[in-house]
C-alpha positions in Angstrom: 0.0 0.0 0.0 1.2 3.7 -0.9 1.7 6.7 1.3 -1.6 7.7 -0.6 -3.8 5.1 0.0 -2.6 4.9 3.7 -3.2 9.1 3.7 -6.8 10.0 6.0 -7.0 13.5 7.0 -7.9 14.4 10.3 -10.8 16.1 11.7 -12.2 19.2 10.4 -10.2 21.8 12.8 -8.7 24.8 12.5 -11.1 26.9 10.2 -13.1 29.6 10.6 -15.0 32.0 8.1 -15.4 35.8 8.1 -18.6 36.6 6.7 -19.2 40.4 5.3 -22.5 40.3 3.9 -21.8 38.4 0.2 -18.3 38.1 0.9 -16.6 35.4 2.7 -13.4 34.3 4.1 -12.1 31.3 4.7 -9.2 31.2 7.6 -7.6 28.2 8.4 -4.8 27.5 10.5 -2.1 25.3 10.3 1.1 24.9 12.6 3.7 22.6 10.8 7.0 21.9 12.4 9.0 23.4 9.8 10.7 27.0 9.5 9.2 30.1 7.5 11.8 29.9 4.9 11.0 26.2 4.3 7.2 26.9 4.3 8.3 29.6 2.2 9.8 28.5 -0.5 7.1 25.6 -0.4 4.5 28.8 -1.1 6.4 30.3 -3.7 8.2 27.7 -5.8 6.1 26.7 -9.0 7.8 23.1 -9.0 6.9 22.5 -5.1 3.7 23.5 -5.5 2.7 20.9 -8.3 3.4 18.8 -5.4 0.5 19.9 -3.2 -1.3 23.2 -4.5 -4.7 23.4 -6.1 -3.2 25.1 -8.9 0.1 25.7 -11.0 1.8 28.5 -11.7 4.1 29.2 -14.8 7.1 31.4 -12.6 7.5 32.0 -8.7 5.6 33.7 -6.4 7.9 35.1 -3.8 8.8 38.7 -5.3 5.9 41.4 -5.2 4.9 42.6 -8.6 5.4 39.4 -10.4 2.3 38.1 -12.8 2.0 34.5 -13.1 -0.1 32.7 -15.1 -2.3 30.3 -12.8 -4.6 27.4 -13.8 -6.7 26.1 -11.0 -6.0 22.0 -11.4 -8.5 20.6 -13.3 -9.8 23.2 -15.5 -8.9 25.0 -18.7 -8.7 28.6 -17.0 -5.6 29.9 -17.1 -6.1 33.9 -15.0 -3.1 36.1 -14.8 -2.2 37.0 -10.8 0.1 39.6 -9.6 1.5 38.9 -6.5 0.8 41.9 -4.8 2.7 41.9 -1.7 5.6 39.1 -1.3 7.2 39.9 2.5 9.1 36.9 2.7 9.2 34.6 5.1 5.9 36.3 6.4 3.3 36.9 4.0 2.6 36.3 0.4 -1.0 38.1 -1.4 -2.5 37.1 -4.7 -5.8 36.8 -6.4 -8.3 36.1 -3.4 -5.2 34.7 -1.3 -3.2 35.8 1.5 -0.7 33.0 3.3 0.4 34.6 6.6 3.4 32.9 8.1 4.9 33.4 11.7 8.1 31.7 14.1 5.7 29.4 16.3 8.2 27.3 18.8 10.5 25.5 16.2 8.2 25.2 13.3 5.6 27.8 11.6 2.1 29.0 12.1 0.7 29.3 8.7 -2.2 31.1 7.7 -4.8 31.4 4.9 -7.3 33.5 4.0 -9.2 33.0 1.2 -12.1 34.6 -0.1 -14.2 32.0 -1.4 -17.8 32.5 -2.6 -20.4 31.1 0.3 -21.7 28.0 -1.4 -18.7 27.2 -1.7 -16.6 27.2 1.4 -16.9 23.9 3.0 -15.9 22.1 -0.2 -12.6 25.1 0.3 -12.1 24.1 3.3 -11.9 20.8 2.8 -10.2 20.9 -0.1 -7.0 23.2 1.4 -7.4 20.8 4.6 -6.2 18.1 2.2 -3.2 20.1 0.5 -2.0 21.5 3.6 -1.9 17.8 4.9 0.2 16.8 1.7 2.5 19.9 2.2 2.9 19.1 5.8 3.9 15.3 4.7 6.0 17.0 1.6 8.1 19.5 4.0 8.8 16.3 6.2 10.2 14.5 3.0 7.4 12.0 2.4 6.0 13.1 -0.7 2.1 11.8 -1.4 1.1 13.3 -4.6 -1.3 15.8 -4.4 -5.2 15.9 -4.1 -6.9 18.1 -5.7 -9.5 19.0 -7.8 -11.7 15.9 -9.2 -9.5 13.6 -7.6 -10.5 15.5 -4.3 -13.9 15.1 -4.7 -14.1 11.7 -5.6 -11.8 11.0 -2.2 -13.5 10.2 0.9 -11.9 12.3 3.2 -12.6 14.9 1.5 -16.3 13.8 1.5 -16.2 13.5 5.2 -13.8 17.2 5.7 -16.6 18.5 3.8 -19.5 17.6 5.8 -17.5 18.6 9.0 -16.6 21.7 7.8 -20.3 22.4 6.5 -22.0 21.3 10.4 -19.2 23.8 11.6 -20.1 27.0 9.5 -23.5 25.9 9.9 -24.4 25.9 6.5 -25.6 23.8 3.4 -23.4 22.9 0.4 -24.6 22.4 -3.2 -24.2 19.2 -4.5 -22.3 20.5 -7.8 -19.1 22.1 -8.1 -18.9 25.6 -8.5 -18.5 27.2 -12.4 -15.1 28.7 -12.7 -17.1 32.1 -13.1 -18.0 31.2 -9.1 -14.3 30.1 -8.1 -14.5 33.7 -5.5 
């Protein structure tokens, strides 16, 4: 059996969502036991973040200014993103996105907020649940391929993480993916 098949993710913790009328954040929290610059470069690399991000990138992310191309993993959509603040080891902006990273004992608190559009942020939350799980295994060497998009959704922890997250924002989620018109 492969480190993926062996992979469950754990409860549905550390999320929470800001809710502005229409407009909603996703937080979640994450302390991995690696330092900023590692998380870091994890963030900003196009090449480590095929290994765990929901998207791909066509240069780096880590200098303020830069315009990427991006496709979300499993669609056609290519968007162009400017990174529009690149502090590094401590925060990194673009698009919807903003990854806060601070010193937390030996490792790093990391932090995303996300603005995702409300029908949709349970099946974000579960789905960035999942990746920061595979980045977590990734900075600790063990690399499990990355799960996201379609093969997220057809996963049953993600199934589960989705549910959990739904009960804990106490709302309902459609049963449909969003249209890449409703990514945010």
């Amino acid at each position: 059996m492969t480190i993926r098949e062996q992979y469950q993710p754990g409860p549905a913790t550390g999320a929470q969502v800001r809710k502005d009328g229409e407009k909603w954040t996703l937080i979640l929290v994450r302390e991995l036991r690696h330092s900023p610059e590692k998380v870091w470069l994890a963030l900003t690399d196009p090449a480590h973040l095929r290994e765990w991000a929901p998207f791909d990138v066509d240069a780096g992310l880590g200098t303020a200014g830069t315009t990427v191309k991006l496709t979300w993993t499993g669609t056609a959509n290519v968007s162009e993103a400017k990174v529009t603040r690149a502090d590094a080891p401590k925060v990194l902006e673009f698009l919807d996105i903003r990854w806060e990273l601070e010193s937390f004992g030996s490792g790093t608190r990391l932090t995303l907020w996300h603005s995702i559009d409300r029908r949709f942020v349970a099946w974000g939350a579960a789905g960035w649940h999942i990746c920061l799980d595979v980045l977590a295994h990734l900075l600790s060497g063990i690399a499990i391929a990355r799960i996201v998009g379609a093969d997220a959704m057809k996963f049953d922890g993600w199934q589960r993480l989705k549910a959990e997250y739904a009960r804990q924002f106490g709302i309902e989620t459609p049963n449909s993916p969003p249209k890449a018109d409703q990514k945010s």
